[in-house]
C-alpha positions in Angstrom: 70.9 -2.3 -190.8 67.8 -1.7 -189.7 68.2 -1.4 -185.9 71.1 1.2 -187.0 69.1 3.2 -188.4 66.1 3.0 -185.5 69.2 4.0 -183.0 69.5 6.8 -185.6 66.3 8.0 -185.2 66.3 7.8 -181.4 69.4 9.8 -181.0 68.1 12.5 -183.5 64.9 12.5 -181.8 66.5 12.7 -178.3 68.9 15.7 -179.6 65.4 17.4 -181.0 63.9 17.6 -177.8 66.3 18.9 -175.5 67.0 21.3 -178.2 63.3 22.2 -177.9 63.1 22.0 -173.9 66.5 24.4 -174.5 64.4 26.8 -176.5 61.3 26.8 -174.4 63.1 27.6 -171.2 64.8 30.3 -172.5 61.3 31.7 -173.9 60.2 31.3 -170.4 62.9 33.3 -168.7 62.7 36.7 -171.8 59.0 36.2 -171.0 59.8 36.2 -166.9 62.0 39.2 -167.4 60.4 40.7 -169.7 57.6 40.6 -166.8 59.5 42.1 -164.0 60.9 45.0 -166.2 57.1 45.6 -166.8 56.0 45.4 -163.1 58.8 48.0 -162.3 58.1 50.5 -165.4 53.9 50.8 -164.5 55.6 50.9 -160.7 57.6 53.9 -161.9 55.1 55.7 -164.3 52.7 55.6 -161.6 53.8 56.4 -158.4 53.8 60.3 -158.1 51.5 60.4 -161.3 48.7 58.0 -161.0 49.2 57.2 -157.4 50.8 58.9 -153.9 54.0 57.7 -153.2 53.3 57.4 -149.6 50.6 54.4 -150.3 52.8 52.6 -153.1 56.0 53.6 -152.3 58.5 53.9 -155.6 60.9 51.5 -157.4 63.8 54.0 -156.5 63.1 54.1 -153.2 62.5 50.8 -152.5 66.1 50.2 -154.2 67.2 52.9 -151.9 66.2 50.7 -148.8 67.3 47.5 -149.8 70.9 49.2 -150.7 71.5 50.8 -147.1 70.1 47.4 -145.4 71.8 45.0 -147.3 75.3 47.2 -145.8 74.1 46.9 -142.4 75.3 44.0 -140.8 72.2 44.1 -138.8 70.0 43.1 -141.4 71.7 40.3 -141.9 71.8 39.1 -138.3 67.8 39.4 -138.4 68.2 37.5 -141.8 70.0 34.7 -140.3 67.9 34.6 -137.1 65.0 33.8 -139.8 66.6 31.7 -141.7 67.5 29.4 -138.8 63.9 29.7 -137.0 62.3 28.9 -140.5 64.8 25.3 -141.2 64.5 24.4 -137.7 60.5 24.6 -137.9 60.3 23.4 -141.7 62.4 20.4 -140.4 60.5 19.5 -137.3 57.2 20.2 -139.2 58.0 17.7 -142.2 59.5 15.1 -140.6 56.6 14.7 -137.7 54.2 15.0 -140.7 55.4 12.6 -142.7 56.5 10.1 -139.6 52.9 10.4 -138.4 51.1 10.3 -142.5 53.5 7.0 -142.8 51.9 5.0 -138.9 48.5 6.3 -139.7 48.6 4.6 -143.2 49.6 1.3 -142.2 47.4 2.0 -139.2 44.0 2.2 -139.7 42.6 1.9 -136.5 44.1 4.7 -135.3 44.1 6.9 -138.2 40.2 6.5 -138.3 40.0 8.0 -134.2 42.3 10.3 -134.6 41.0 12.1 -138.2 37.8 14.1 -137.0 40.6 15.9 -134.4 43.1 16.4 -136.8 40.5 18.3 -138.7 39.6 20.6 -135.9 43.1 21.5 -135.1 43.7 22.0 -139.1 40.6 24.2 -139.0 42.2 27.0 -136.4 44.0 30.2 -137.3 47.2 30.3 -136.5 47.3 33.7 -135.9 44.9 33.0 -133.1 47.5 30.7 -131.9 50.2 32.7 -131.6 50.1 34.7 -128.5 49.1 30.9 -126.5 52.7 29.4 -128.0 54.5 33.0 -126.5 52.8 31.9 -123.4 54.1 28.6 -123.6 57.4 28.7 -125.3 58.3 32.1 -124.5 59.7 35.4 -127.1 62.7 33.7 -128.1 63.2 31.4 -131.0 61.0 28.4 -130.0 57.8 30.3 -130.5 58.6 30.5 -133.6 59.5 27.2 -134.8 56.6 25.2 -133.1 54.4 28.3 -135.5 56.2 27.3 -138.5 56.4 23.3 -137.9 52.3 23.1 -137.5 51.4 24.8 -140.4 54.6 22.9 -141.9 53.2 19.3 -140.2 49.0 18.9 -141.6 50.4 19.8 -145.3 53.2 16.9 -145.2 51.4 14.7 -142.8 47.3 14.9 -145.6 50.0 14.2 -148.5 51.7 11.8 -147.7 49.1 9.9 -145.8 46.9 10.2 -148.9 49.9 9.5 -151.3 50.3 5.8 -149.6 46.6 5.3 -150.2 46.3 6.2 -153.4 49.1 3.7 -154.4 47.4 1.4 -157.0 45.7 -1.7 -154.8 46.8 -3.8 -158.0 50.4 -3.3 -157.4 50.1 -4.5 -153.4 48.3 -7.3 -155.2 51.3 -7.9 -157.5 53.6 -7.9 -154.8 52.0 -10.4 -152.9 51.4 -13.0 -155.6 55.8 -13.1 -155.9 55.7 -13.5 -152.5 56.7 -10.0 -150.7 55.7 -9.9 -147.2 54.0 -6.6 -145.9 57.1 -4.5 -144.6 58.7 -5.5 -148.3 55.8 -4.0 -150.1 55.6 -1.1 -148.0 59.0 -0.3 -149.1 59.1 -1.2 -151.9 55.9 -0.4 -153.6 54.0 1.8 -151.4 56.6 4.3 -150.6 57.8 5.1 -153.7 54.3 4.8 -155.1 53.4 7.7 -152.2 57.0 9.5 -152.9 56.1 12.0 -155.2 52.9 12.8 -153.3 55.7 13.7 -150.4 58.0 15.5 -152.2 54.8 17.9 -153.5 53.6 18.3 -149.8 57.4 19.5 -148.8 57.4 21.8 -151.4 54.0 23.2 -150.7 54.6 23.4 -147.1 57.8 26.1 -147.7 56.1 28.7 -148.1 54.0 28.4 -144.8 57.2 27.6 -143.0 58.3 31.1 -143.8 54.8 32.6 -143.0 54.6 30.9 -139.5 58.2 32.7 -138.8 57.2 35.9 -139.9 53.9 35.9 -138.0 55.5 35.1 -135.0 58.3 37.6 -135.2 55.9 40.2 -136.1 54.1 39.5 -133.2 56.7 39.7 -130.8 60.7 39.5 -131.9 63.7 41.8 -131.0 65.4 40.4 -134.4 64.1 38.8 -137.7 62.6 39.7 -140.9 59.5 40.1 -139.5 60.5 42.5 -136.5 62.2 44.4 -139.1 58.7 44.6 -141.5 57.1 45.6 -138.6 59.3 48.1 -137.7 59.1 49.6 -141.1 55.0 49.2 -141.5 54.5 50.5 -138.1 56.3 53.6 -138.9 55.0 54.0 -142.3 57.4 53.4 -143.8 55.9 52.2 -147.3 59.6 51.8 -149.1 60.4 49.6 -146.2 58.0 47.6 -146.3 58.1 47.1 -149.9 61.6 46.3 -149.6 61.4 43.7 -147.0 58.4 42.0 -148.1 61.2 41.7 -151.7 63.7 40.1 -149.6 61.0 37.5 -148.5 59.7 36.9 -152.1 63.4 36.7 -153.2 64.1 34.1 -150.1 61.3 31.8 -150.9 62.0 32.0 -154.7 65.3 30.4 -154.4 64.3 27.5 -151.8 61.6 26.7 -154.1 63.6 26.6 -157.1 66.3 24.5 -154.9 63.0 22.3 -154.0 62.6 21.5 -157.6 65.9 20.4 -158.1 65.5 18.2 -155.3 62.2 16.9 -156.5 63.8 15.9 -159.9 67.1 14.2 -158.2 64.7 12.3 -155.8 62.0 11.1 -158.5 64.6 10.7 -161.7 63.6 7.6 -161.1 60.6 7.5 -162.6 61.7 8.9 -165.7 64.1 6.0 -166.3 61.9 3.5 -166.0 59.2 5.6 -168.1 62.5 5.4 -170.9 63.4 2.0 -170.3 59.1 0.9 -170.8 59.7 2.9 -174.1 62.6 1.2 -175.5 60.7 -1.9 -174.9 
């Protein structure tokens, strides 16, 4: 009778929080839009008024812009030129970086000689960069992705070589006391010990991925987001830009709330062995 009424509880205690996590979320979203209707009145008020349109540009305008680009197929060719030039970096970026954070862990040797140079190369501008990988990789597409995938590469390749090493020494211990050889506890302890640690570095990195992409097509580009926010900033056009730099906010809004979703699929882990140590 008793544990009937404990599994009582539980389930009515279970029902109250997600109704609470419901309730918050949607507080969160009046509160977001709430924000952005805010952001586009003071916009409104004060261009023409407080401020000259030709420096801030005006909500109507801006939705002007966006309305005859979105109907040119144009725009959307330069769209999927970034698109393709930011996965293709992202991927080759991440992958290195977390291939490279994952032998320099379990290397030490190497990760010791190699970290003063890693440094350096973390400490230069990209931007100053840029016109040596035209040089080397040419106008087209590949001067782009090798831009994205190193600012992409130190942010995976710092996390997950420190998530590895922060794993907790006394698990490895643990491990080795029921007999787990070194290649079993680095899969199954220090991995998913470091995998959250990874998973943050890959969504940090998105951003930048997007940045290295539209740096380079500034630069030089005959197609792409970036060639087509030049365009519009080099002619002052200040609705343009507006507009474009919208679509890039909008863009990297989506992948990072995709990111999250993939961060919760890859560690739900955690949270059912953080339920199962409860019920215990």
């Amino acid at each position: 009778m008793m544990r009937t009424d404990t599994n009582e509880q539980e389930i009515y205690e279970s029902q109250a929080d997600r109704l609470a996590k419901k309730q918050y979320r949607r507080r969160v979203t009046i509160g977001q839009i709430a924000l952005i209707v805010l952001v586009i009145a003071a916009w409104h008020f004060g261009s023409g008024r407080l401020f000259d349109p030709f420096f801030v540009g005006s909500p109507i305008g801006v939705a002007k812009v966006l309305i005859d680009d979105l109907g040119d197929p144009r725009f959307w060719n330069d769209l999927r030129v970034t698109g393709t030039e930011m996965t293709l970096g992202y991927l080759l970026g991440g992958l290195s970086g977390i291939a490279l954070g994952v032998l320099f862990a379990r290397w030490r040797l190497a990760a010791e000689i190699f970290d003063p140079f890693f440094t350096g190369l973390n400490s230069l501008p990209r931007i100053a960069l840029a016109p040596l990988l035209v040089i080397w990789f040419g106008i087209d597409m590949a001067s782009k992705v090798v831009l994205a995938a190193t600012l992409v590469f130190f942010l995976t390749f710092l996390t997950t070589l420190a998530g590895i090493r922060s794993v907790d020494p006394a698990l490895i211990d643990l491990a080795r006391l029921v007999g787990a050889n070194q290649r079993q506890i680095f899969r199954y302890v220090m991995l998913p010990g470091a995998a959250a640690w990874v998973i943050n570095g890959l969504r940090m990195s998105l951003p930048y991925a997007l940045i290295g992409v539209i740096v380079g097509e500034f630069l030089v580009a005959s197609s792409g987001l970036g060639y087509r926010l030049n365009f519009y900033s080099t002619s002052y056009n200040t609705n343009g830009t507006f507009a474009m730099l919208l679509v890039m906010m909008a863009l990297m809004m989506m992948l990072n709330a995709l990111m999250v979703r993939i961060e919760r699929y890859a560690l739900r882990w955690r949270a059912e062995v953080t339920a199962t140590i409860q019920t215990y």
